[in-house]
C-alpha positions as CSV (number, residue, x, y, z in Angstrom):
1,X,0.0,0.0,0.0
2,X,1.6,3.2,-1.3
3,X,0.0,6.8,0.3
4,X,-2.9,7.2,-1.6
5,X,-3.6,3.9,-3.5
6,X,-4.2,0.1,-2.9
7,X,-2.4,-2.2,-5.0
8,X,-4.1,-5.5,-5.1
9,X,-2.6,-9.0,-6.9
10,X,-5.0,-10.8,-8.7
11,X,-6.9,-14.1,-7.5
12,X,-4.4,-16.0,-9.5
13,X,-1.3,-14.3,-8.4
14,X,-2.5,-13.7,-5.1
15,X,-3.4,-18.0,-5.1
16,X,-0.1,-18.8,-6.4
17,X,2.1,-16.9,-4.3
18,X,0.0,-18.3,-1.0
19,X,0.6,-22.0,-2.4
20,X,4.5,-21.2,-2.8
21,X,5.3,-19.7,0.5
22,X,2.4,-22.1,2.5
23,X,4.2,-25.3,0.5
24,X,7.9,-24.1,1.5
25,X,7.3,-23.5,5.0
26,X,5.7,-26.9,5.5
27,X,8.6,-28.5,4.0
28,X,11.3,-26.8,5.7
29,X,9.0,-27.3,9.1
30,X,8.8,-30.9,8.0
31,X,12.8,-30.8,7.4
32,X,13.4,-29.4,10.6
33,X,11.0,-31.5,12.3
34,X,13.0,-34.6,11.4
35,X,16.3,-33.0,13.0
36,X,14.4,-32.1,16.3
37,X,12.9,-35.5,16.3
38,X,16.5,-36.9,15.7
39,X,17.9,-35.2,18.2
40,X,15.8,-36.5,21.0
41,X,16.2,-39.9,20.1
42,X,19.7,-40.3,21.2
43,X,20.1,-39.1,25.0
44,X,23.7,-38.4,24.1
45,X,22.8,-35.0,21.8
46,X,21.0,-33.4,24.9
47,X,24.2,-33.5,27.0
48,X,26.3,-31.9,24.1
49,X,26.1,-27.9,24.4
50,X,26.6,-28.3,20.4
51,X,23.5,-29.8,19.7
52,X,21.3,-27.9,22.5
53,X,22.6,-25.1,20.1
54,X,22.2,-26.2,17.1
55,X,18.9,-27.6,18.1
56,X,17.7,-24.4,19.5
57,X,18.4,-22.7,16.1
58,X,16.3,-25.6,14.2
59,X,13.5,-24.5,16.6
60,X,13.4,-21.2,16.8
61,X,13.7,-21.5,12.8
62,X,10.7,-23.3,13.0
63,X,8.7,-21.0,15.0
64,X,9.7,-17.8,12.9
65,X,8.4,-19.9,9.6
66,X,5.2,-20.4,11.1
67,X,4.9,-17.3,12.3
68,X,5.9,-15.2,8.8
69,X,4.1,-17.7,6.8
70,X,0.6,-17.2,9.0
71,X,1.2,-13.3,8.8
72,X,1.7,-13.8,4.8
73,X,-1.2,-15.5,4.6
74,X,-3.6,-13.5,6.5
75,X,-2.4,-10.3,4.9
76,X,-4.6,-12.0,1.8
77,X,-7.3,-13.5,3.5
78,X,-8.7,-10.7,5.8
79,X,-7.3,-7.0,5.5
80,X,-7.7,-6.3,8.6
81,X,-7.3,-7.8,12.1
82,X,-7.2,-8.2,15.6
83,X,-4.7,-5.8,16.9
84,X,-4.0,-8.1,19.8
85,X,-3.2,-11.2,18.1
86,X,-1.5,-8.8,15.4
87,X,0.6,-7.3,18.2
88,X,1.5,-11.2,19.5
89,X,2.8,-12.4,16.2
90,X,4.7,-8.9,15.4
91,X,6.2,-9.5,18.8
92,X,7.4,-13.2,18.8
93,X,8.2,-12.7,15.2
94,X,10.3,-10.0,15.8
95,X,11.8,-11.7,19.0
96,X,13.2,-14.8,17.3
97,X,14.0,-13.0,14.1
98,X,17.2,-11.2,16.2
99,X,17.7,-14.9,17.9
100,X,18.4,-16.4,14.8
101,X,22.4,-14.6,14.6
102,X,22.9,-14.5,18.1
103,X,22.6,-18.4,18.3
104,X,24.8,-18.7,15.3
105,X,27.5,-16.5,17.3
106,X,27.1,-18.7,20.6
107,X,27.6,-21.7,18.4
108,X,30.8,-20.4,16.8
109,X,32.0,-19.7,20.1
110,X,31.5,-23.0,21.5
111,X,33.3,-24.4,18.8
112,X,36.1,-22.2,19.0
113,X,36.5,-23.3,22.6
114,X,36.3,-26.6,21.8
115,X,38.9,-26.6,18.9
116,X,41.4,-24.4,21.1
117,X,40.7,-25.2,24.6
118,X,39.7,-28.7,24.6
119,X,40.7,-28.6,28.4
120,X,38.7,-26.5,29.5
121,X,35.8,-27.2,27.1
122,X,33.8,-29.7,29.4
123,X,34.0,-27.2,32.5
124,X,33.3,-24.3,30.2
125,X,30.2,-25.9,28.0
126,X,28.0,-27.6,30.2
127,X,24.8,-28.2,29.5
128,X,23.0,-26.2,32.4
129,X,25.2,-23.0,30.8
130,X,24.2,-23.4,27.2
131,X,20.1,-23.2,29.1
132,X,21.3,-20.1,30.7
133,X,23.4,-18.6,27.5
134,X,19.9,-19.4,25.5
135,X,17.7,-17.5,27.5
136,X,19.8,-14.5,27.6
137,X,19.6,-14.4,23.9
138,X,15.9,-14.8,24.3
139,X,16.2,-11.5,26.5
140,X,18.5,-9.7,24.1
141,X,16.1,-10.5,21.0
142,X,12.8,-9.5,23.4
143,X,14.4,-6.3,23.7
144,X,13.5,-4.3,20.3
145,X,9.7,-5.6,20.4
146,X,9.6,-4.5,24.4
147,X,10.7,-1.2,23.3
148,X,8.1,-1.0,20.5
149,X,5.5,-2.5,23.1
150,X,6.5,0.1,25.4
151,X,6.2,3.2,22.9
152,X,3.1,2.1,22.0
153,X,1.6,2.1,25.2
154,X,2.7,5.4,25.9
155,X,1.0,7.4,22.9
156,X,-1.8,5.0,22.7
157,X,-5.3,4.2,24.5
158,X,-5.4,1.0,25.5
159,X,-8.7,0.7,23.4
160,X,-6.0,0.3,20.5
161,X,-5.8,-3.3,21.5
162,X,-9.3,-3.9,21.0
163,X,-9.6,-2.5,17.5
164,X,-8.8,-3.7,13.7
165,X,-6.0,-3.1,12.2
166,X,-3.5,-4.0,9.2
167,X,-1.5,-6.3,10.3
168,X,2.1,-4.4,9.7
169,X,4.6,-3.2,12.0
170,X,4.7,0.3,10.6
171,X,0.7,0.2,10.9
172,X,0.7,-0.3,14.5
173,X,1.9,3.4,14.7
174,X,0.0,5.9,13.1
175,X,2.0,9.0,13.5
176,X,5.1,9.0,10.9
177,X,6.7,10.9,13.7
178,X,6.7,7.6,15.4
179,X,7.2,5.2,12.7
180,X,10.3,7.1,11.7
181,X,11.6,6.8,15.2
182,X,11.0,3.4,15.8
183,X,12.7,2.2,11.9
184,X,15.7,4.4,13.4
185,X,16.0,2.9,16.9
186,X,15.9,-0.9,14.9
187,X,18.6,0.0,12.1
188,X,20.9,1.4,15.1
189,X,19.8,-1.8,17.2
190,X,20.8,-4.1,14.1
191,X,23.7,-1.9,13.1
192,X,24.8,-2.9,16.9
193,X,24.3,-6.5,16.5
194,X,25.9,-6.8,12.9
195,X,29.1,-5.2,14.2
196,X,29.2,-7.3,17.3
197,X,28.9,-9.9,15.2
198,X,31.8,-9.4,13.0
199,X,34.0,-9.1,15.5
200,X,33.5,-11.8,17.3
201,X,33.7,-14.2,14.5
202,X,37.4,-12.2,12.6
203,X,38.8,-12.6,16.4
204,X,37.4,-16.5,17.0
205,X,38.9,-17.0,13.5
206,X,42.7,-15.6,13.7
207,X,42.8,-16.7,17.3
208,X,42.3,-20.3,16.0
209,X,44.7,-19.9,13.5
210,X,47.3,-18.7,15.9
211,X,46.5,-21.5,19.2
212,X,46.5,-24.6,17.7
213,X,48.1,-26.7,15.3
214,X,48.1,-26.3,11.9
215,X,45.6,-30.0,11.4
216,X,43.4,-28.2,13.8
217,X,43.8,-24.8,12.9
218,X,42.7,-25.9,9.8
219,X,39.4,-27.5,11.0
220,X,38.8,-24.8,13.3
221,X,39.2,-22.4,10.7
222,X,36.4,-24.5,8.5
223,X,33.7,-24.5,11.3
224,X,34.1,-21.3,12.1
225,X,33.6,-20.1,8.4
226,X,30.3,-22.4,8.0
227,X,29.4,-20.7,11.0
228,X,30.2,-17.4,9.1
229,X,28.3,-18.8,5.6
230,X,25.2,-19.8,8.3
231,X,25.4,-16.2,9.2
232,X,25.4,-14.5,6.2
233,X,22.4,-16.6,5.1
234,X,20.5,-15.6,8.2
235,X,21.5,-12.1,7.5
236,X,19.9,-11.5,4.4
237,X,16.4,-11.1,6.3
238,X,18.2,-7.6,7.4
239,X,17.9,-6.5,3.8
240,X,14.7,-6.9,3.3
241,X,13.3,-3.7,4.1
242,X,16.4,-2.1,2.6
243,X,15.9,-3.5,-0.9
244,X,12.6,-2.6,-0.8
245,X,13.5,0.9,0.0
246,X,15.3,1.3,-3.1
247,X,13.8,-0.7,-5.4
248,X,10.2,-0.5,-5.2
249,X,10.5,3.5,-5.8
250,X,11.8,2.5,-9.7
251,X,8.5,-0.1,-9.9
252,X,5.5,1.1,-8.4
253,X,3.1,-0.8,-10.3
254,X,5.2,-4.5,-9.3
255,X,5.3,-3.5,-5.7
256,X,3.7,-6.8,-4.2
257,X,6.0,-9.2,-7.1
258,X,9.3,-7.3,-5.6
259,X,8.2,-7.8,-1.9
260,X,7.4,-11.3,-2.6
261,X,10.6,-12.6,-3.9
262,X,12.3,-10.3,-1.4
263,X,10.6,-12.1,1.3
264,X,10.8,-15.8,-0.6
265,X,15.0,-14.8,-0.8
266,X,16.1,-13.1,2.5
267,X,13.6,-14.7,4.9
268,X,12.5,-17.9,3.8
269,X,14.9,-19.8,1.6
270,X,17.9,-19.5,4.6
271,X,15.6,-20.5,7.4
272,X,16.0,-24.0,4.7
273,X,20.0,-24.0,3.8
274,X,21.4,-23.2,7.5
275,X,20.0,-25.9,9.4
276,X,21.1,-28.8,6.8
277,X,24.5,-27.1,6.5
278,X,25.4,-27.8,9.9
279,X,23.4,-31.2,10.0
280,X,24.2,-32.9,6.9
281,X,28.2,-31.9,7.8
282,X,28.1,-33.3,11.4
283,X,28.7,-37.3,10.8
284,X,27.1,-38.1,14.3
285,X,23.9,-35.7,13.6
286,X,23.8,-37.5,10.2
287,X,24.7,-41.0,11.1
288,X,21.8,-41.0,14.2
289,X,19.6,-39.2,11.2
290,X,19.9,-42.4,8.9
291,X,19.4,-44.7,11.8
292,X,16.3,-43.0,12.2
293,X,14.3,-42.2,9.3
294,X,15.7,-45.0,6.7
295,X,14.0,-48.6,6.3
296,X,15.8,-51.4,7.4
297,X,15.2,-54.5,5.6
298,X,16.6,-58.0,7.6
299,X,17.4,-61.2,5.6
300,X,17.1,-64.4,6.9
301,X,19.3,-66.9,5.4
302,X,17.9,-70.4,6.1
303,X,20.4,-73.2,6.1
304,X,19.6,-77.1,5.8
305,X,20.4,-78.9,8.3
């Protein structure tokens, strides 16, 4: 919606694009779902700060596809909505949107301890740790919907909540004075977090270069860079509303086309790619994988007595 003027797909376009972002997310759920469910069939992954990781990531992957696929969907089936259970899914979808890189850099981490100060790992990594290291994350991601929550409250009856209303982010504050305050206050937020981010991973790498030998700097130096690829996948959903800044002005009339490949690209295809990176490569995730979801056929060979 531009500032004077609906543009509405057709029933076919509109149909199509429902059935490709509805069909994706249920296969990368379904995807996902098979890694959670392999994960809890061996005691063993549960007791690895790895895995709670990596497992953590698969799920809160999970969640954040439901979540953007239902809000894609009901932007077509009713144009307007419950500003309460708009508010919810805005929230959590926000909330593990920013969880999402911050696992990704607790993961790296753990693996760099691992690589360089095997030692120490066990003490360091414990399970009851990783629980604590993931709901600080939870806390840290909370924290840019809070402060949205927060704003809104102030400037806003409380009869807001009751009302209908388009199921955006930018919708959920009328005055542009807002809006414009609350799009600033995210990119610095995000800025934050990407530079964070960086660092953490250029000093993991060199210092894994420089620690260990040069067999294990070498496969220290590998994990650490998937981690990075992972990263960079998971990244692209902080273009979105960037690319759609600067593109959409040059296309007017293809708005809804650019913000649907936008939001098939940089939100949905990597929530697909960086869980199987890590799972596929992992020969014990993989191995337990196989054991689990492949048929077994038994012969019998009968010998005469």
């Amino acid at each position: 919606m531009n500032s004077t003027n609906w543009i509405v797909d057709s029933y076919e376009e509109a149909l199509s694009k429902n059935i490709v972002i509805v069909s994706l997310g249920l296969i990368i759920n379904f995807i996902n779902g098979m890694l959670v469910v392999t994960f809890f069939s061996n005691p063993m992954f549960s007791r690895d700060s790895r895995y709670i990781l990596y497992i953590h990531l698969v799920i809160n992957d999970m969640f954040m596809i439901f979540l953007s696929v239902t809000l894609y969907v009901l932007t077509y089936a009713s144009q307007l909505g419950n500003a309460s259970l708009c508010y919810t899914f805005v929230f959590l979808g926000t909330a593990t949107f920013m969880i999402s890189p911050l696992n990704l850099a607790g993961m790296a981490i753990e693996r760099f301890i691992a690589i360089c100060k095997p030692l120490h790992h066990a003490q360091i990594c414990t399970p009851q740790r990783t629980h604590v290291f993931i709901c600080l994350i939870w806390v840290v991601g909370a924290i840019p919907s809070l402060a949205d929550i927060f704003i809104l409250l102030s400037i806003q009856p409380t009869a807001l909540f009751r009302s209908v209303v388009l199921c955006y982010t930018f919708n959920l504050f009328p005055s542009k004075q807002h809006r414009d305050r609350i799009t600033a206050s995210q990119v610095i937020y995000m800025s934050f977090v990407w530079l964070i981010l960086i660092y953490t991973y250029c000093r993991v790498l060199f210092t894994a270069r420089k620690a260990v030998s040069k067999g294990s700097a070498n496969k220290a130096q590998s994990t650490i860079l998937l981690h990075g690829v992972q990263l960079l996948l998971c990244m692209l959903s902080y273009m979105t509303p960037v690319i759609d800044m600067f593109i959409i002005p040059f296309f007017p009339v293809h708005r809804t086309k650019i913000s649907f490949f936008n939001f098939l690209i940089t939100n949905i295809m990597p929530r697909l790619l960086s869980p199987l990176i890590y799972g596929v490569r992992d020969q014990k995730f993989l191995k337990q994988m196989k054991e689990c979801f492949t048929c077994k056929v038994i012969f019998v060979k009968i010998v005469p007595s």
